[in-house]
N, C-alpha and C positions, 0 to 999 in steps of 0.2 A: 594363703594361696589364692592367688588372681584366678577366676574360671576362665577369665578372657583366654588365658594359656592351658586350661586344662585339656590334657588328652584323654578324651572322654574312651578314645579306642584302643588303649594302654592292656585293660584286664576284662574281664566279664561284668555287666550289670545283673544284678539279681531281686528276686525280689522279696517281697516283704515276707512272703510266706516263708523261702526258703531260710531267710536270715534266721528266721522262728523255731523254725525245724531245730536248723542249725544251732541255736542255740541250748535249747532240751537238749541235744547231742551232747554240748558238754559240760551241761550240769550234770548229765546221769553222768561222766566220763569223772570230770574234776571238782565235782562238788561244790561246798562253800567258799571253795577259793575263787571261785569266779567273782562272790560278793568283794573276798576280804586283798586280794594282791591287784595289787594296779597293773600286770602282767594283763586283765581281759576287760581294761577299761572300755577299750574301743569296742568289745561285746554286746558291754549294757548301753553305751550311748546306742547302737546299729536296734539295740532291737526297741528301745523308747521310738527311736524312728520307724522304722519297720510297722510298730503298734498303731503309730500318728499317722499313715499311711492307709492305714486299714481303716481309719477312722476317714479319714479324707475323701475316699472310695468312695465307702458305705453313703456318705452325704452326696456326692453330685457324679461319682462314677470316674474322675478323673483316674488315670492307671501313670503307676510310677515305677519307676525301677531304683535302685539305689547300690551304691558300691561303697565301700572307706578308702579314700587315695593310699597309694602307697606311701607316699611321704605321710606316714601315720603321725608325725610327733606335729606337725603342722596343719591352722586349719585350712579348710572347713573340720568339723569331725564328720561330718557325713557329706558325700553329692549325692542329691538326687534328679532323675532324668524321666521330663515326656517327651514325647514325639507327637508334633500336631500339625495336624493338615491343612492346609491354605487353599484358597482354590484357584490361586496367580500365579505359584510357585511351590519349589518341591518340599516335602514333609524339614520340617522345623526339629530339630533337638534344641530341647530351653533346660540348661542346666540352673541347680539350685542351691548356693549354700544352706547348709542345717548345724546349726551348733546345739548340744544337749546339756543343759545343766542342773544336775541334781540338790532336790530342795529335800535332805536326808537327817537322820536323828540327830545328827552332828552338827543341824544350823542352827542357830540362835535368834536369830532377828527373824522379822515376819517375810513374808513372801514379796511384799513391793520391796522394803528395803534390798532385802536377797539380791531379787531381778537387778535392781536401778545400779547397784554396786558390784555385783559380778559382770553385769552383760550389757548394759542399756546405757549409762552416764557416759559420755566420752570424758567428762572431769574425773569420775572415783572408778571404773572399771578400768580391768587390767586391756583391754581391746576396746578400739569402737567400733559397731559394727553400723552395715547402710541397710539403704532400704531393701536391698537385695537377699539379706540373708535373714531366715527364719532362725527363729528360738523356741527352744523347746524347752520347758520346766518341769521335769520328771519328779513329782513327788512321792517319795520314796518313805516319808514321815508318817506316823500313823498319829490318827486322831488330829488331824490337820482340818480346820474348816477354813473355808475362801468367798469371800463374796466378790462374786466376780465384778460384781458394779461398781463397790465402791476401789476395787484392785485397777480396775481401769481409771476411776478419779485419781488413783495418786498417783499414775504412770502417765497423765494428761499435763501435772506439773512440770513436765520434763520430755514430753512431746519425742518418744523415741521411734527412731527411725526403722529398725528392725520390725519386723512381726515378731508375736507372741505368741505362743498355746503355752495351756497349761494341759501336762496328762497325769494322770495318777488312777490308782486300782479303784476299784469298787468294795468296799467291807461288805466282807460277805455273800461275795460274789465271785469264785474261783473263775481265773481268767477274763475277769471283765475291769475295762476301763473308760474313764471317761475321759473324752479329748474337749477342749475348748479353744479357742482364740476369744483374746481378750484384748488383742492389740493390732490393728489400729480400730476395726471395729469387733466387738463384741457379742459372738455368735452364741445361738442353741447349742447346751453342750450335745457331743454325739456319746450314746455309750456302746464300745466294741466288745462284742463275743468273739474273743481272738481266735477261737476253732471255727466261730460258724463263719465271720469274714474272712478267714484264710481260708477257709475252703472253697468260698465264691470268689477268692480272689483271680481274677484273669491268667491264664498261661501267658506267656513264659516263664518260667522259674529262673530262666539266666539267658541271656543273651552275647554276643561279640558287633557289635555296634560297625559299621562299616560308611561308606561315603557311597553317595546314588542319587538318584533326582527322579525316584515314585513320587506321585501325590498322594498316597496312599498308606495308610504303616499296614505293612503285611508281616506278621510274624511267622517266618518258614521257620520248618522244623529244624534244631541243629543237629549238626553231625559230631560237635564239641560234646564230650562230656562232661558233666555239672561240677564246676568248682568245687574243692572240698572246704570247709569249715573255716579250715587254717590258712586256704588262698583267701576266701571272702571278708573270715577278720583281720588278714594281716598280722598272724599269728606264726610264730617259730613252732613245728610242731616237736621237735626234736629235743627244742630245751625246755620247754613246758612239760613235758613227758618225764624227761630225767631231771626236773625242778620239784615233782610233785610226784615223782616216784610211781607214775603209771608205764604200765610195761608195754615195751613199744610192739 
């Protein structure tokens, strides 16, 4: 999916916290199958984003919003959107592709190969992608160590055009994560308290995005009420329910 054509003012953008909420919502609802049926794939990629968000914040305060296109089977898997102010002209929307790919018990090769062959080589990945779109490495593996130094030396061979982060949980630390970029440059990891950054994270929980010429982003209150779960993921809620035998 070209952004150049996306209609960013199609559906609601929401944000990281809400995605999060939303998400607990239907783990306590539908349990394990969120891990095991690719019915709520777009789920787990929205909230590895969602977490890299909070992370992104926490570091220099940038506020983002983020939606999954309708056209769910197509990418990006995630846009995300700021709003930023010029002093020449009126407030900017800079949309973002996000692709998530998980580095899960199920990989075998190390983490550069993984990268360079899923997401990064335009010769061995199934997509190439530009400079334009971030990657996201959600590791999912336990007992997984990373040197990020020399992770960035083997991705130097092959000089990829995407951004990098790598995010994965903290052992031993319910709810926490740590985010990194390692590509193109190679940052301090951040580590996220997804309770206490969701809680500082900025209002709006959703917005409906409209055309205007403020210099200013003002966030008025909506009169919309909050997307449910199943608008934001792009989810059937109807067949989901009677696929997994929860009563509607």
């Amino acid at each position: 999916m070209a952004l150049d054509y996306y209609n960013a003012q199609e559906k609601c953008w929401v944000s990281p916290r809400l995605v999060l909420v939303y998400y607990d919502q239907l783990i306590r609802l539908f349990g394990k199958s969120i891990f095991t049926s690719g019915a709520f794939k777009k789920v787990l990629e929205a909230k590895a984003v969602a977490i890299a968000i909070l992370g992104v914040h926490k570091n220099n305060g940038n506020h983002f919003m983020m939606q999954i296109p309708i056209e769910v089977n197509e990418s990006p898997d995630i846009v995300t959107m700021n709003l930023r102010e010029y002093p020449d002209k009126p407030v900017q929307m800079e949309l973002q592709d996000v692709e998530v790919v998980e580095y899960s018990e199920k990989t075998t090769t190390d983490i550069a190969t993984f990268l360079i062959t899923e997401k990064l080589s335009p010769s061995l990945s199934r997509r190439a992608y530009d400079e334009k779109t971030i990657i996201i490495c959600h590791i999912t593996k336990n007992n997984v160590l990373v040197s990020n130094f020399d992770l960035q030396n083997q991705l130097k061979r092959i000089n990829p055009r995407p951004v990098v982060y790598l995010l994965g949980p903290i052992p031993q630390k319910n709810k926490h994560y740590r985010l990194v970029r390692i590509w193109p440059e190679l940052d301090k990891p951040i580590e996220i308290d997804i309770l206490a950054e969701g809680n500082n994270y900025p209002k709006p929980d959703s917005l409906k995005l409209t055309l205007g010429t403020n210099k200013k982003v003002v966030f008025s209150k909506s009169s919309l009420p909050l997307p449910t779960p199943y608008e934001v993921f792009e989810l059937n809620e109807k067949v989901l329910k009677k696929k997994f035998n929860i009563k509607m």
